[in-house]
TORMAR-581560 format. One record per residue (C-alpha): x, y, z; residue in one letter; residue number from 1. Coordinates in Angstrom, 3 decimals. Example, Ala and Ser with C-alpha at 12.3 -4.5 7.8 and 13.67 -1.06 7.14 Angstrom:
BEGIN
+----------+----------+----------+------+-----+
:       c1 :       c2 :       c3 : type : seq :
+----------+----------+----------+------+-----+
:   12.300 :   -4.500 :    7.800 :    A :   1 :
:   13.670 :   -1.060 :    7.140 :    S :   2 :
+----------+----------+----------+------+-----+
//
This chain:
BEGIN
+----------+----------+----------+------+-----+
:       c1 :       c2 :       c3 : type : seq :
+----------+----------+----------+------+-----+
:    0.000 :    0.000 :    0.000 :    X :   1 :
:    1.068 :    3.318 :   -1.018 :    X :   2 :
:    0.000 :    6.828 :    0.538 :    X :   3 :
:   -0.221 :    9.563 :   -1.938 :    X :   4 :
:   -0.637 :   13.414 :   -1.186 :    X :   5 :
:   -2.451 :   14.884 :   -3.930 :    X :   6 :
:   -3.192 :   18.525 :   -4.546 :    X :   7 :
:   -6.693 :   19.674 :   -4.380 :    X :   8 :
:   -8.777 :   22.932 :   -5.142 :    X :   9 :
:  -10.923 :   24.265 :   -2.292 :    X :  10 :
:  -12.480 :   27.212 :   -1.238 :    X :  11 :
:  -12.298 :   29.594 :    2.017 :    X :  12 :
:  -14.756 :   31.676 :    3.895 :    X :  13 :
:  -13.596 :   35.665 :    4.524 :    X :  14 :
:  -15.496 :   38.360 :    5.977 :    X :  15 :
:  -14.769 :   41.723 :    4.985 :    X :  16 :
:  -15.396 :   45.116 :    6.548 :    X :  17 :
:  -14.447 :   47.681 :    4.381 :    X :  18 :
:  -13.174 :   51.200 :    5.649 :    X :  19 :
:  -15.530 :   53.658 :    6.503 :    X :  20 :
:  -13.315 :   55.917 :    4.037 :    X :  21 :
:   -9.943 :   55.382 :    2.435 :    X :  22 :
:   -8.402 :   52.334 :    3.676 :    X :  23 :
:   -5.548 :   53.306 :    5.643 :    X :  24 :
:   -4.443 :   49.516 :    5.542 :    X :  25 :
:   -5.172 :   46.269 :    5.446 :    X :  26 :
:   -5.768 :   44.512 :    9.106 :    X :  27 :
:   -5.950 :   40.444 :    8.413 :    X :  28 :
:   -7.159 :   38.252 :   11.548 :    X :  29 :
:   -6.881 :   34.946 :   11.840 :    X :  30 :
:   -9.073 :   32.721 :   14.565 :    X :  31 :
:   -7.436 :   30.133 :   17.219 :    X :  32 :
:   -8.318 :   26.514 :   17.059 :    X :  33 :
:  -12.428 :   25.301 :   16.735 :    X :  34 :
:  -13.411 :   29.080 :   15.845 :    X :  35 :
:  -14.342 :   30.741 :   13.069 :    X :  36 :
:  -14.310 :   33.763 :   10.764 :    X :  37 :
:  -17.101 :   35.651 :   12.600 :    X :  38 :
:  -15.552 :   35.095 :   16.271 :    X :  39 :
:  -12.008 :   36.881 :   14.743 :    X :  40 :
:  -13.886 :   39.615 :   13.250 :    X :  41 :
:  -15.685 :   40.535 :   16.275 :    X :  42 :
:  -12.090 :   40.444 :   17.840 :    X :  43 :
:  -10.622 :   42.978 :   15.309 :    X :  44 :
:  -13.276 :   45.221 :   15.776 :    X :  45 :
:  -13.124 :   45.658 :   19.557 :    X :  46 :
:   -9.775 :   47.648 :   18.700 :    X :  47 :
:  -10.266 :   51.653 :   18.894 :    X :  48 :
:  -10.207 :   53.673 :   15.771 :    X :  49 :
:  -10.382 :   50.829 :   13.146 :    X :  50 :
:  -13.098 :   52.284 :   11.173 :    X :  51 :
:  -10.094 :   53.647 :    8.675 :    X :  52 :
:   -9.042 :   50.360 :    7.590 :    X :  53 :
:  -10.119 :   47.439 :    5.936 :    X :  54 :
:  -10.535 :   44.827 :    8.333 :    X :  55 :
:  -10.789 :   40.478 :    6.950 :    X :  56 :
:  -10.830 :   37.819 :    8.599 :    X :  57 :
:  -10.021 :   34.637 :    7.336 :    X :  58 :
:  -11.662 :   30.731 :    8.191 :    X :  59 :
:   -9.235 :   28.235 :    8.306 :    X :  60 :
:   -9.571 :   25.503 :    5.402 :    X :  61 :
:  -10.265 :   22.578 :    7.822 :    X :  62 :
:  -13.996 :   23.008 :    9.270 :    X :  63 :
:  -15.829 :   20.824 :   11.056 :    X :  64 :
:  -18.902 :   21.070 :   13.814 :    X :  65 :
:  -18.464 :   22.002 :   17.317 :    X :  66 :
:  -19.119 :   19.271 :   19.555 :    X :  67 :
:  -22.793 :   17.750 :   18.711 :    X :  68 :
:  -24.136 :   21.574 :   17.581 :    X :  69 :
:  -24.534 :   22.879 :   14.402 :    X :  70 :
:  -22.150 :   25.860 :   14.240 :    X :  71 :
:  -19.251 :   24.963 :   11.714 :    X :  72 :
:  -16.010 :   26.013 :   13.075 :    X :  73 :
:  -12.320 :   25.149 :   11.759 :    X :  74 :
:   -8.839 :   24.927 :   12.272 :    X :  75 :
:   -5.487 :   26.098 :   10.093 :    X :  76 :
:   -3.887 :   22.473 :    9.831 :    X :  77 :
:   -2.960 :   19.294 :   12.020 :    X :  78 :
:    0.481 :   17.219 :   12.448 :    X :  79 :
:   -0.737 :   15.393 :    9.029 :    X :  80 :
:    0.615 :   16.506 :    5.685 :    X :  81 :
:    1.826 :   19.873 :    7.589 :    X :  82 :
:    4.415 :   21.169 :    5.253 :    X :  83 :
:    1.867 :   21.131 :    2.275 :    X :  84 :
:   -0.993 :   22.943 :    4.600 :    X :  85 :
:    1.297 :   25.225 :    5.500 :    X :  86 :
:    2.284 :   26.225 :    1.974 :    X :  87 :
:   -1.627 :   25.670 :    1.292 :    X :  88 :
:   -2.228 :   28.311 :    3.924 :    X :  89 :
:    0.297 :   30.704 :    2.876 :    X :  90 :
:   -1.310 :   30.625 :   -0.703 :    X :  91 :
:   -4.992 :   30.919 :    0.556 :    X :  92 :
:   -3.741 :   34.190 :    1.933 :    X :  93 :
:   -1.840 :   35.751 :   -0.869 :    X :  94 :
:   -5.402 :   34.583 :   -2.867 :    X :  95 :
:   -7.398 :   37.116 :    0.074 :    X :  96 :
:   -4.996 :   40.020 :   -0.267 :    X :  97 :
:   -5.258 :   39.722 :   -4.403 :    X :  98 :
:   -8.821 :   39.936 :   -3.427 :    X :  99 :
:   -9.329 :   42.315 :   -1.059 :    X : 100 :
:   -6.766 :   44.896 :   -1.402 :    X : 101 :
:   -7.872 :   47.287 :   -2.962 :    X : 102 :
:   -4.915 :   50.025 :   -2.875 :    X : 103 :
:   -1.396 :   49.561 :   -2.256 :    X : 104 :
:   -1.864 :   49.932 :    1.683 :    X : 105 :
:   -0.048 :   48.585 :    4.238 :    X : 106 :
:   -0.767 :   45.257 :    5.889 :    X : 107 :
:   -1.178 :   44.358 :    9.105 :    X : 108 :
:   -1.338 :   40.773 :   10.154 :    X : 109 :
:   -3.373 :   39.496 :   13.516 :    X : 110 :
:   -3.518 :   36.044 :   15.034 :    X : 111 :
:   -5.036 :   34.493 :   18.281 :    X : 112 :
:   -4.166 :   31.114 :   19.332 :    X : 113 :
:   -3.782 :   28.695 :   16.795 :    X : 114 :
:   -3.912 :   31.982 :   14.660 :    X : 115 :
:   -1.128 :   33.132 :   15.597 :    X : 116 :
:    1.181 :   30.573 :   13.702 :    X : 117 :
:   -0.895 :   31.862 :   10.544 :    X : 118 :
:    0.036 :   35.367 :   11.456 :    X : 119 :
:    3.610 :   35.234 :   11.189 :    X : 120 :
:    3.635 :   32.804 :    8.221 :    X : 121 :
:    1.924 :   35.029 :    6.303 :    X : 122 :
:    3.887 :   38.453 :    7.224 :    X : 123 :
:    7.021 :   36.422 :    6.524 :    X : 124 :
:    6.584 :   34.298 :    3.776 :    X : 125 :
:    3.603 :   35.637 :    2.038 :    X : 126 :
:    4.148 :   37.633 :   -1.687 :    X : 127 :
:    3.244 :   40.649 :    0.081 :    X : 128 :
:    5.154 :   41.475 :    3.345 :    X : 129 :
:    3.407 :   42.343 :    6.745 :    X : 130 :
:    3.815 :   45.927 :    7.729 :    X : 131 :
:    3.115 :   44.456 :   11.095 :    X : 132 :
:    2.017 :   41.481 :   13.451 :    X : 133 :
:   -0.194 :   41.450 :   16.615 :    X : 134 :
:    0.356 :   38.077 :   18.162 :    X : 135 :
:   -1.899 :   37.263 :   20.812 :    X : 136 :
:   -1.640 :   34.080 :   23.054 :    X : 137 :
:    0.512 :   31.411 :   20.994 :    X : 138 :
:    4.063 :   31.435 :   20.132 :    X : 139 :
:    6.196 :   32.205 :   16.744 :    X : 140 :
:    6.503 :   29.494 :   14.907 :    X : 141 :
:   10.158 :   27.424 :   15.479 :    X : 142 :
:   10.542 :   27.485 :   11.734 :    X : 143 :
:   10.704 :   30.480 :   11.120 :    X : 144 :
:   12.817 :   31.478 :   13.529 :    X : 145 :
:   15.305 :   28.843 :   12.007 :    X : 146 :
:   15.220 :   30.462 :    9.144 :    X : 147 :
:   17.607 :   33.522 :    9.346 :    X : 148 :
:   17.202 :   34.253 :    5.779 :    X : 149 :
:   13.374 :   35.906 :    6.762 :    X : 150 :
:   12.653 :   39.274 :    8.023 :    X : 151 :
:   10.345 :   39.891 :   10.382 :    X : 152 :
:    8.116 :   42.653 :   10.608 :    X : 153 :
:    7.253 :   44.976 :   13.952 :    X : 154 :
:    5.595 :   42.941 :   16.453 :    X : 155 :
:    3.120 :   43.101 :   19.278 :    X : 156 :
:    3.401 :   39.692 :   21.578 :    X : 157 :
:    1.219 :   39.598 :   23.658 :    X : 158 :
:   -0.159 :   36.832 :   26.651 :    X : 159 :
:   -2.385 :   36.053 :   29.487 :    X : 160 :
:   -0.782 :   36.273 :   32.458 :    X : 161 :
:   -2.715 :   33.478 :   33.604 :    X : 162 :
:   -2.713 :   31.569 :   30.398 :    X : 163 :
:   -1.140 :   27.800 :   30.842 :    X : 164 :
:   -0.621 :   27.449 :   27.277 :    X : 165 :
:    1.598 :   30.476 :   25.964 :    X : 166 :
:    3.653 :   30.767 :   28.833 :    X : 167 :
:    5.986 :   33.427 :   30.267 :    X : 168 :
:    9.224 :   31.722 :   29.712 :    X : 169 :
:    7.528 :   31.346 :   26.073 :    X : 170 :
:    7.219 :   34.840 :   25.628 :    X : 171 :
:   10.527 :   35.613 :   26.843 :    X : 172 :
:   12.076 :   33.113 :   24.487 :    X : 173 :
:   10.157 :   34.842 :   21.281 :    X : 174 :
:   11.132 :   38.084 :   22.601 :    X : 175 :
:   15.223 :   37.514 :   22.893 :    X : 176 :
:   14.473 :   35.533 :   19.002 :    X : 177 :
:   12.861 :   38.642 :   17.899 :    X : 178 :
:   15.609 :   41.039 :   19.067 :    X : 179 :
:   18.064 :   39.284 :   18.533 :    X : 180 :
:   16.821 :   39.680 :   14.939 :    X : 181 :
:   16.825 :   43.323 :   15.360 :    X : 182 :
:   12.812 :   43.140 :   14.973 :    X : 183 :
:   11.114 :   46.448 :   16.248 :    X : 184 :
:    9.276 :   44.901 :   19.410 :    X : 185 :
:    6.411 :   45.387 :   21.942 :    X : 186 :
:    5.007 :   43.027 :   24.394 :    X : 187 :
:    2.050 :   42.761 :   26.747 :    X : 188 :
:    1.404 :   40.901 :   30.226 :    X : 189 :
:   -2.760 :   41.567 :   30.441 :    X : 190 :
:   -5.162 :   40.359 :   32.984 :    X : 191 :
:   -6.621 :   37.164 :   31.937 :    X : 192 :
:   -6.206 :   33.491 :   30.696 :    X : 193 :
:   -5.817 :   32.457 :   26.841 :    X : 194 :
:   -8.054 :   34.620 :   25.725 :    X : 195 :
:   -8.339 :   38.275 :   23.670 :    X : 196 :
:   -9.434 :   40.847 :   25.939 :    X : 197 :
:  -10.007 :   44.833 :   26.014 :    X : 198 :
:   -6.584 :   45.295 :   26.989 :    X : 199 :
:   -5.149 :   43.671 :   24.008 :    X : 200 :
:   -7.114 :   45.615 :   21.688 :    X : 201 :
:   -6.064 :   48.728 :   23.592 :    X : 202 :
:   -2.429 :   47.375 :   22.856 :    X : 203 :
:   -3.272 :   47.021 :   19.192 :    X : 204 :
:   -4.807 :   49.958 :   18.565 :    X : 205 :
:   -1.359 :   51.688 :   19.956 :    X : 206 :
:    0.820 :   49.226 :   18.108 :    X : 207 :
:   -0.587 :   50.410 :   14.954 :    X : 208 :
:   -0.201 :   53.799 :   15.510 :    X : 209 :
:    2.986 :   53.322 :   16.137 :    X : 210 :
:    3.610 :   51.717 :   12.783 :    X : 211 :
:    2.341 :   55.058 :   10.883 :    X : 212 :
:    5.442 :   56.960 :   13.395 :    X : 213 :
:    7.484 :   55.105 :   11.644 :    X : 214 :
:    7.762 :   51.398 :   14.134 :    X : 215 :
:    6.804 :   49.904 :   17.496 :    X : 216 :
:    8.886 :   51.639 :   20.369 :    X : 217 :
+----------+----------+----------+------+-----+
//
């Protein structure tokens, strides 16, 4: 018996919000594991003073129900065939940019959770580079930071202080990865578990100011 990977054309769910005016940018979210589009655009739009750029958020390929209810929800990939869902992934997004991106604005990328991993992927490896990323609750992924070829954009890390699954010592470890890269960097410690709260929209909101003054200080 033989086990064959074959390549197969599929289609994604993205929600768009345009700008209330010109887009200032683009701001892509990405949901954790067993959520969906609709939960990560609520997310985006709890930051302040968003209503100048376009926000999306993208539904991972792999959906499925929750539990024994009816609402479909998805993740961005599992251990299986990773390396070809992760280059799956990276092209889904380049397709959503193409198709969403109206102007040549900057682009910020946003991940929670299992999102996060999608975040970074995208800023890094994507066609078009991230202007920024806004990492919330999951690491960066080891690959990349293997890779010293790539270049990563400013960054906003960001964690619970009470969440068990992106740790402190986590953090720190991205952090010193990050600078050590010479990445423009800010970080949060909020009140909370593994979750996206007020305070990291607050964050966000000032992280992407700062990337109009010219980088995250």
């Amino acid at each position: 018996m033989k086990t064959l990977s074959v390549e197969a054309r599929t289609h994604g769910l993205v929600l768009v919000r345009e700008a209330a005016a010109s887009p200032r940018g683009l701001l892509i979210g990405f949901h954790g594991y067993a959520e969906n589009a609709e939960i990560q655009m609520a997310q985006l739009e709890t930051i302040p003073g968003v209503e100048d750029w376009t926000l999306v958020s993208v539904q991972g390929l792999n959906r499925f129900y929750r539990g024994r209810s009816q609402e479909v929800v998805s993740s961005w990939m599992t251990r299986q065939d990773r390396e070809a869902a992760i280059e799956d992934n990276i092209d889904y997004v380049d397709r959503v940019i193409a198709a969403t991106r109206a102007v040549k604005a900057p682009i910020v990328f946003a991940g929670f959770s299992q999102g996060v991993a999608m975040a970074f992927r995208a800023a890094v490896r994507g066609k078009v580079p991230g202007a920024g990323v806004i990492s919330v609750g999951a690491d960066v992924p080891p690959e990349l930071l293997a890779d010293a070829s790539l270049r990563f954009p400013p960054t906003l890390l960001t964690r619970g202080e009470k969440d068990d699954w992106y740790t402190a010592a986590k953090m720190e470890s991205d952090a010193a990865a990050l600078t050590a890269r010479g990445t423009i960097l800010q970080s949060l410690t909020y009140k909370g578990g593994h979750e996206w709260t007020a305070e990291v929209s607050a964050a966000a909101r000032r992280f992407i100011r700062s990337l109009a003054d010219g980088g995250a200080k």
